[in-house]
MDTraj code that builds the backbone (N, CA, C; nanometers):
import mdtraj as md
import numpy as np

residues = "UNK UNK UNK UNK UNK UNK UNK UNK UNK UNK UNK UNK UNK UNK UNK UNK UNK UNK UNK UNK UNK UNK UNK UNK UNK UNK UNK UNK UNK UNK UNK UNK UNK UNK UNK UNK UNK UNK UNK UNK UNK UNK UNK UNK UNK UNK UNK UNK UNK UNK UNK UNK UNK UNK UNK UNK UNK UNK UNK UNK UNK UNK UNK UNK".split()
xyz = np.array([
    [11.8397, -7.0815, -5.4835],
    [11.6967, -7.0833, -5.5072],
    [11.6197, -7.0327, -5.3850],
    [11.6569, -7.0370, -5.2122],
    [11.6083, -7.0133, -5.1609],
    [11.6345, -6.8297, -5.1422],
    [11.7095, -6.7925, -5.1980],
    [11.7107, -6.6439, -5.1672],
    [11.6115, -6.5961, -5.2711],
    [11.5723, -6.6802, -5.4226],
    [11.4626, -6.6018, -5.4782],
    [11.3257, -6.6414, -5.4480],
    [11.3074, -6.7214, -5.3702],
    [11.1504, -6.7910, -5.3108],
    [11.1394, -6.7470, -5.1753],
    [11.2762, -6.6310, -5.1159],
    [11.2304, -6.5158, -4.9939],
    [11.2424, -6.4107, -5.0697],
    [11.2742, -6.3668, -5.1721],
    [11.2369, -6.2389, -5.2224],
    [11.0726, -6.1778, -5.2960],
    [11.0589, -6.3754, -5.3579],
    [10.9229, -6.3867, -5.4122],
    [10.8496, -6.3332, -5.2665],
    [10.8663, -6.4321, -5.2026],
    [10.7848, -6.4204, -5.1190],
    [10.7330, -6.2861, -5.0347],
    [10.8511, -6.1864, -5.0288],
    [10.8622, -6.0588, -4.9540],
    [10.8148, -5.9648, -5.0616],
    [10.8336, -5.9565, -5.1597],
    [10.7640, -5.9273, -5.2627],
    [10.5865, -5.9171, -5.2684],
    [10.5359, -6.0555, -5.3039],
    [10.4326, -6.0555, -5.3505],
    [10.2860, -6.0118, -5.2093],
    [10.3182, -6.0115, -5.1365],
    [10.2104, -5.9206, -4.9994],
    [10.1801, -5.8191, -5.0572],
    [10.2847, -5.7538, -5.0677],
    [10.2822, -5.5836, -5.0727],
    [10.2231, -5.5260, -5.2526],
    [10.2710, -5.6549, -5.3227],
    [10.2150, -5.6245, -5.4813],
    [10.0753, -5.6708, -5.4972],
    [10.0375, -5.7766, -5.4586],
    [9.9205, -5.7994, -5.4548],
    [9.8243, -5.7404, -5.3675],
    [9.8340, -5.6759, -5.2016],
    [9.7511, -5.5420, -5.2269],
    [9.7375, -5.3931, -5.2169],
    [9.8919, -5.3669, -5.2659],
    [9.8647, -5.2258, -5.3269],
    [9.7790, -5.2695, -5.4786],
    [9.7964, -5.3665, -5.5315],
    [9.7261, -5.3929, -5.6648],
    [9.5313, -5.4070, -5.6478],
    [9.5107, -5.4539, -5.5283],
    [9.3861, -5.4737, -5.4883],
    [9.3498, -5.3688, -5.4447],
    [9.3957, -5.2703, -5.4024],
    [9.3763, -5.1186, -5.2950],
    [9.3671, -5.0167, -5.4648],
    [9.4522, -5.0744, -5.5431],
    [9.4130, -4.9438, -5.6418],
    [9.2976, -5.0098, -5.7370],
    [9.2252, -5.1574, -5.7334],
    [9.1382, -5.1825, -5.8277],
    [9.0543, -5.1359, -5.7555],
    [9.0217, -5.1567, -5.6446],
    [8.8594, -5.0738, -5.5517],
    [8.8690, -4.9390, -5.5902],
    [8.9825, -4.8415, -5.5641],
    [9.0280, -4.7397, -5.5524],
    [8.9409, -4.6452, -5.6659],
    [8.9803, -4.7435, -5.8160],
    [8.9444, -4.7269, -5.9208],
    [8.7883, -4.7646, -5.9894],
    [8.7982, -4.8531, -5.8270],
    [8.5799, -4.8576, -5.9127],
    [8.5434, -4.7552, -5.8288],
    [8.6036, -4.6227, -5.7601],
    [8.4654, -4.6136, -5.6156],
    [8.4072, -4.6916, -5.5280],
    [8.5251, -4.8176, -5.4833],
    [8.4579, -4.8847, -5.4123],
    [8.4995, -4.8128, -5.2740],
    [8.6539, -4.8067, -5.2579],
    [8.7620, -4.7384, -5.1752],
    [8.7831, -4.5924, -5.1815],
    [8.6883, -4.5536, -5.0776],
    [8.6994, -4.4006, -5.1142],
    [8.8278, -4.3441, -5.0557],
    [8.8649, -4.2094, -5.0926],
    [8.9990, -4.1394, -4.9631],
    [9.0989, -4.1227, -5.0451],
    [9.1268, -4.1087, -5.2063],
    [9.2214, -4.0234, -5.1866],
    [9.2468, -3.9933, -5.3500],
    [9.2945, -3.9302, -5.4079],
    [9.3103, -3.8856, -5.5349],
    [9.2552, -3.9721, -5.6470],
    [9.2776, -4.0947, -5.6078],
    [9.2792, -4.2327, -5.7211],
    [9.1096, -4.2937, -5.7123],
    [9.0081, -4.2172, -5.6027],
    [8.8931, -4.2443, -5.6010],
    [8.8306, -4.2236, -5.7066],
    [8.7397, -4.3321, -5.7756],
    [8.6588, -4.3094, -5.9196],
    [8.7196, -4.3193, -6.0256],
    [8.9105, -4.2952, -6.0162],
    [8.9728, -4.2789, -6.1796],
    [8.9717, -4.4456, -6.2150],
    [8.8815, -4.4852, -6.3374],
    [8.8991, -4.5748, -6.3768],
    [9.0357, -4.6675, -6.4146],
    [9.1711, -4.5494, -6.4997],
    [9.2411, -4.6028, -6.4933],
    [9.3264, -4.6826, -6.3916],
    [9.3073, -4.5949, -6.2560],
    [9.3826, -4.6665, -6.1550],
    [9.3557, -4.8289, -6.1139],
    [9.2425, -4.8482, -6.1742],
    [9.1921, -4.9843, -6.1565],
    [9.2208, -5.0831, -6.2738],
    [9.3107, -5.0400, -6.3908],
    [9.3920, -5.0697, -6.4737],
    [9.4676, -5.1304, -6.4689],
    [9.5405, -4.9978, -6.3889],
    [9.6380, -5.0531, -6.3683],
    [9.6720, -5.1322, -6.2131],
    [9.5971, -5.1497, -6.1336],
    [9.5665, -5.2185, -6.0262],
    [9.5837, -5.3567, -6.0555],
    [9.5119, -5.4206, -6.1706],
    [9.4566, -5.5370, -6.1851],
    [9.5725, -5.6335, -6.2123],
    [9.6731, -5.5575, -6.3106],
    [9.7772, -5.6631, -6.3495],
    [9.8712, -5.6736, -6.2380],
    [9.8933, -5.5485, -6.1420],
    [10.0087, -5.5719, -6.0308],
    [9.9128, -5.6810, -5.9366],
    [9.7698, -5.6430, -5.9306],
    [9.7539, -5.7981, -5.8216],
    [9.7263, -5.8969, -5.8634],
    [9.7291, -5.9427, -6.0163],
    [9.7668, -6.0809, -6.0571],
    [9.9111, -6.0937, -6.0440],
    [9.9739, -6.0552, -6.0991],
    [10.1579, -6.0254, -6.0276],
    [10.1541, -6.1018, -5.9249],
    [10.1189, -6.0285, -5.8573],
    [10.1199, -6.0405, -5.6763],
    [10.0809, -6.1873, -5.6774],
    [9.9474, -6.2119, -5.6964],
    [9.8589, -6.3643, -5.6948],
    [9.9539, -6.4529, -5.7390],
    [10.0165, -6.4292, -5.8889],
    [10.1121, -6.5670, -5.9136],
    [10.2133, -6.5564, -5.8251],
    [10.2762, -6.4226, -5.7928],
    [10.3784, -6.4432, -5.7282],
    [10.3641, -6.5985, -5.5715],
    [10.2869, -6.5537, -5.5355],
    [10.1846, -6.6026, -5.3934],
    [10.1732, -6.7605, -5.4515],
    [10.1013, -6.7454, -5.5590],
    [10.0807, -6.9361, -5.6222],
    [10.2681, -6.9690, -5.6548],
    [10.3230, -6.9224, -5.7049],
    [10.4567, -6.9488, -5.7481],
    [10.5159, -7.0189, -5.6320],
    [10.5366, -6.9482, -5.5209],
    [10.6143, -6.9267, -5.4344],
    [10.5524, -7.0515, -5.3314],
    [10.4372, -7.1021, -5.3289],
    [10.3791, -7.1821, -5.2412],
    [10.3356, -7.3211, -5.3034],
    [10.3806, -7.3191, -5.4485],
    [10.3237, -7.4435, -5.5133],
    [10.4236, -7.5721, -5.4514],
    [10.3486, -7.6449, -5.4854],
    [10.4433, -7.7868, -5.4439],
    [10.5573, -7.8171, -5.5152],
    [10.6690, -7.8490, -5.4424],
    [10.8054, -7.9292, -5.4753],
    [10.7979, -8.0592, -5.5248],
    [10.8794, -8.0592, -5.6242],
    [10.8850, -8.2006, -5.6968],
    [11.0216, -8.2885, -5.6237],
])
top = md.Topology()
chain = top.add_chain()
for i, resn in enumerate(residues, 1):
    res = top.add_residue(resn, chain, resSeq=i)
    for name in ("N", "CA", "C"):
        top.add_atom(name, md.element.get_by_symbol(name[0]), res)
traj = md.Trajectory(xyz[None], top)
């Protein structure tokens, strides 16, 4: 169990904000680079940084 609550863990940083970097990306909030303004990128942004978020709540919730 502890090798999948360091994988969660090494995991969910990097998913939750490339997932946040492409929802700005995708409003025009984050200007700079191809994915500026395309709505979809903020699509698909949204579900990788809830991903990410549970991963983060998963991985840190309390032990019974």
């Amino acid at each position: 169990m502890l090798a999948l609550r360091l994988l969660a863990t090494i995991l969910s940083g990097p998913l939750l904000l490339i997932g946040i970097i492409w929802v700005l990306q995708g409003l025009n909030i984050l200007p700079g680079s191809f994915m500026t303004g395309q709505i979809i990128w903020a699509l698909y942004g949204a579900p990788m940084a809830l991903a990410g978020a549970g991963l983060v709540w998963w991985v840190n919730r309390p032990r019974r």
